[in-house]
Structure formats: C-alpha cells, structure tokens
C-alpha positions as CSV (number, residue, x, y, z in Angstrom):
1,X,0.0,0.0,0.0
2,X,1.4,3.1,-1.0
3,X,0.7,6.5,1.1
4,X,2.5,9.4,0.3
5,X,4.5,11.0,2.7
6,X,5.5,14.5,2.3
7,X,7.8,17.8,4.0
8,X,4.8,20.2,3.2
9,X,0.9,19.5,3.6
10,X,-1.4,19.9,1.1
11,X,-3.9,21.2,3.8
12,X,-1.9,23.9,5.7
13,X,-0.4,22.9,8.5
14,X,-2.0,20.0,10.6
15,X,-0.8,18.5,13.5
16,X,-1.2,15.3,14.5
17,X,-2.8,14.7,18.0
18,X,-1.2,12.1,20.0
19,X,-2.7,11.1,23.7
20,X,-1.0,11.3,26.8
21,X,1.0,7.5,26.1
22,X,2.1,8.9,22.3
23,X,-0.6,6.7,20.8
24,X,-2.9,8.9,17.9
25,X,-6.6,9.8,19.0
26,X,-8.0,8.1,16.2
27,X,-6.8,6.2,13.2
28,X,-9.7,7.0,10.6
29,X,-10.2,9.7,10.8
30,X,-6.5,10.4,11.7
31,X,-6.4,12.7,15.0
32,X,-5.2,16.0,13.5
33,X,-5.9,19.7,14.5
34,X,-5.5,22.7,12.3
35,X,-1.9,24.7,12.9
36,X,-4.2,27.2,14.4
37,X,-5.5,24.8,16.7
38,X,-2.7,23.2,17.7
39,X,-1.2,26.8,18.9
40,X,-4.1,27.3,21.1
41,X,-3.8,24.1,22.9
42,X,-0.2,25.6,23.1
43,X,-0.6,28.5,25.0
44,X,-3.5,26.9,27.2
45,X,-0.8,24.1,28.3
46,X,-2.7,21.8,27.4
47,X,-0.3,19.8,24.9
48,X,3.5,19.2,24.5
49,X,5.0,19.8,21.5
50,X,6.6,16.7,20.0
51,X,7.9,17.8,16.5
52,X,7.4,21.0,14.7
53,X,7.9,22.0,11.3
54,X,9.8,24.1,9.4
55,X,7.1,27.1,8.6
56,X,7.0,29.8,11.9
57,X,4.1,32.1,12.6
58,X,5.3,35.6,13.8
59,X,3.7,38.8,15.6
60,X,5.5,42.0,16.2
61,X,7.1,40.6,19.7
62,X,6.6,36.7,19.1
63,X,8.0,33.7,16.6
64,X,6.8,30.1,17.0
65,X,7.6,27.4,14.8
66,X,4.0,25.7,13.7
67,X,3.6,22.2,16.0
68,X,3.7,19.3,13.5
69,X,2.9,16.6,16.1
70,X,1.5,17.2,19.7
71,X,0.4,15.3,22.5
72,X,-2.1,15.9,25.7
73,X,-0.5,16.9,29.1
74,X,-3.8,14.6,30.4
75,X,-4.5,11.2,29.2
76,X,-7.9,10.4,27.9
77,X,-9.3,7.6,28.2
78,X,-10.6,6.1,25.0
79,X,-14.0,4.7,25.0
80,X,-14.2,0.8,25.2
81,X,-17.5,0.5,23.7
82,X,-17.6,2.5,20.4
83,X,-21.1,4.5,19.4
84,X,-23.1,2.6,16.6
85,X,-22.8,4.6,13.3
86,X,-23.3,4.1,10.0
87,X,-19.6,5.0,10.0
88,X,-18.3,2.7,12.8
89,X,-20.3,-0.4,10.6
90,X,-18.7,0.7,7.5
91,X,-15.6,0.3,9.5
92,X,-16.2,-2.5,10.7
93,X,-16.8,-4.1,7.7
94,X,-13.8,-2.6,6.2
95,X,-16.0,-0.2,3.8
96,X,-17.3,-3.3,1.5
97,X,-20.8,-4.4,0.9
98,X,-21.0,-8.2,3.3
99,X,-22.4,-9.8,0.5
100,X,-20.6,-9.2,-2.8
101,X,-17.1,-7.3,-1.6
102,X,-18.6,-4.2,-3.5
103,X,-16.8,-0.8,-2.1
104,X,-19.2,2.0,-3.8
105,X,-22.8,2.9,-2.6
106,X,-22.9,1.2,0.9
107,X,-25.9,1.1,2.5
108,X,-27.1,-0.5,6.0
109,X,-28.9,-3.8,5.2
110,X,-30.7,-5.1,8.6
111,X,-30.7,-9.3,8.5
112,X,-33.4,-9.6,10.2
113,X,-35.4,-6.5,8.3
114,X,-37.3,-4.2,10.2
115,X,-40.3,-5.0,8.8
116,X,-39.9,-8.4,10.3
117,X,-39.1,-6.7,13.7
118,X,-35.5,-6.6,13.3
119,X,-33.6,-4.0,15.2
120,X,-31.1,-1.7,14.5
121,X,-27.6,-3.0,16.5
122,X,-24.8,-3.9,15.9
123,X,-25.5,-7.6,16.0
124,X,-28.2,-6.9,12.9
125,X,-27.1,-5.0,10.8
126,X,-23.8,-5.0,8.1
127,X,-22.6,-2.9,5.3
128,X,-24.1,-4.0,2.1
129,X,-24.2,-2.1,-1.4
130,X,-27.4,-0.9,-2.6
131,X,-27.8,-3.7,-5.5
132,X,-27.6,-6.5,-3.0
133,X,-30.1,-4.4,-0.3
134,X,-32.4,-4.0,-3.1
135,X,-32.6,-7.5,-4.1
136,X,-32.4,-8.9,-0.5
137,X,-35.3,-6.7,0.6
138,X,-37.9,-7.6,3.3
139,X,-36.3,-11.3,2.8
140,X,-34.0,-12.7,5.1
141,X,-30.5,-13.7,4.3
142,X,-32.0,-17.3,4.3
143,X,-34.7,-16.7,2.1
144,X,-32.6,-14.3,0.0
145,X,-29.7,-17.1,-0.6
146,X,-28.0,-14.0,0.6
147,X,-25.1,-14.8,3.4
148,X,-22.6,-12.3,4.5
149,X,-19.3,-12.5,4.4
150,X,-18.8,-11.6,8.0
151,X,-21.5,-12.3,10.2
152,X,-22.3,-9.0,12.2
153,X,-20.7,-7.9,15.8
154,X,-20.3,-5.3,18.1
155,X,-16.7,-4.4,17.3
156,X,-14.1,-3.3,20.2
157,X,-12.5,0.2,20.4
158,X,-8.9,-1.7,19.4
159,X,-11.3,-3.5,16.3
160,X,-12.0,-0.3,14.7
161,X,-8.5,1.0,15.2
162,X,-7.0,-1.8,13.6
163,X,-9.3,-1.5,10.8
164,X,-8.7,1.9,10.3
165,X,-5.0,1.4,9.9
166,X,-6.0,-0.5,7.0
167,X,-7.2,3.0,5.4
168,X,-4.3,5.6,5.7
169,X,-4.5,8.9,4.5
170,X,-3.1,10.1,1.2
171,X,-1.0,12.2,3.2
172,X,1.4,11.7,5.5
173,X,4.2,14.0,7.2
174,X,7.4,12.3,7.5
175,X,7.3,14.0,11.6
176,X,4.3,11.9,12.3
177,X,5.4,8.6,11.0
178,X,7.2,6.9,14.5
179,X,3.7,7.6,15.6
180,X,1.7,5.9,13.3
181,X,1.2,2.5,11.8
182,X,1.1,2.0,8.6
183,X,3.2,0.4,5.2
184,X,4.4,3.3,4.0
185,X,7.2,4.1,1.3
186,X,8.7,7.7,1.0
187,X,7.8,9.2,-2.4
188,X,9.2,12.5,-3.3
C-alpha cells in the first residue's frame, strides 16, 4: 500500500494529535488539529509539542515554529465500547458491501429487516451495497440465498482501530510517522 509521505501538507499545516501515552486519538479519521488549533492548545498548556515543522508564525514581539505533532498533558481515556454509526459499521466491515465485496454505494442492510421486527444494532445489521439491499429486501439472508461474508458484531474500540489502519491517508508527514502504523514508502 502506498501513502505518500511528504515535508509540506497539502492542507496547511495539521498537527497530528497524540494522547498522553504517544498513541494517535483516532486512526480514521487520523487525529489531526489545524496549525491554528494546535497553537491554542499551546498557550492553554494543554499539549506538548513533539515535533514541529519548518514554517513559523510571527507577531510584532513573538516567533513560533508551527507544531507538527503534539500530545495531551492529560491522558484520555478512550472509549471501550464505540457508538453505533453508520460510519463505525462501514468500519467494521472494512467499507465493502457483506455480501458481494462491492466498495461503492454502501448502504445499511438489517438481517433480520425491520419489517420483520428486526432491530437496528450492531448484531443486525452489516454494510451491504445498494444492488444486494435492493434485491435482498424484506427477505432474510436465508430466504434471499444471501449470506454475508462476516457475520455481524459489536466491534471493540482496538477493532475499529485496527481496521482503520487499513485505510491511511493520502498524506502523511514524514514528523508523524514513528507515531503511526502503517506500510508506507517515502515518495518525493
């Protein structure tokens, strides 16, 4: 998997948010904070600054180079159970429909559909592509001949994170790479 890492951000300035331990927020989305951001949490001590890049701000009595990786003075604690999302399921199913491997217009599909009384939890429902949805319908998987690839679960905190990993941004700063993990191969 290639991801290309760069000296200069396509999207001015970001800095990557590390937790107390040096661990990122969040994989996907990757934990970042605009520069501007990320100089507040400065001067409110409530980050260290880790790495910093070249580019300075200035103001008539003050010069600070711009933080290009930070982490939190406090440790937060990350959430063991994560919320139930459309986004988190997509996640959790590594962003392909559960029936065909499809990756473009993902939609929920409930197993059990709702007009059967099915709910919607995490131990119903899966991603699925709008084709298969359609022609699943009010059936279920049995009476579809429809069986996903991954039978649904409520995914851990560490789950998600892993699977995220799977999906790195297109960019990368070379200052944020001991922090992350991820194949990647320095491009110019």
């Amino acid at each position: 998997m290639n991801v290309h890492v760069s000296h200069v951000s396509p999207t001015g300035w970001p800095a990557l948010v590390l937790n107390a331990d040096f661990r990122p927020l969040s994989y996907y989305p990757l934990s970042l904070w605009s520069w501007q951001d990320a100089i507040k949490a400065v001067f409110l001590e409530r980050v260290n600054i880790v790495a910093q890049y070249d580019r300075a701000v200035h103001s008539p009595s003050f010069e600070m180079k711009l933080p290009s990786v930070v982490s939190l003075k406090t440790y937060v604690k990350p959430s063991t159970n994560p919320a139930f999302t459309r986004f988190n399921v997509f996640l959790r199913d590594r962003f392909a429909c559960q029936y065909c491997g499809a990756r473009d217009d993902l939609t929920f599909d409930h197993l059990i559909p709702r007009s059967r009384g099915g709910i919607t939890s995490w131990g119903n429902v899966v991603a699925a592509c709008s084709s298969c949805n359609l022609r699943k319908g009010s059936m279920t998987a049995a009476e579809a001949h429809m069986f996903p690839s991954q039978m649904p679960f409520q995914p851990s905190v560490h789950h998600l994170h892993r699977n995220g990993r799977l999906f790195p941004p297109n960019y990368l700063h070379e200052s944020w790479l001991d922090y992350l993990y991820w194949d990647t191969e320095l491009e110019p």
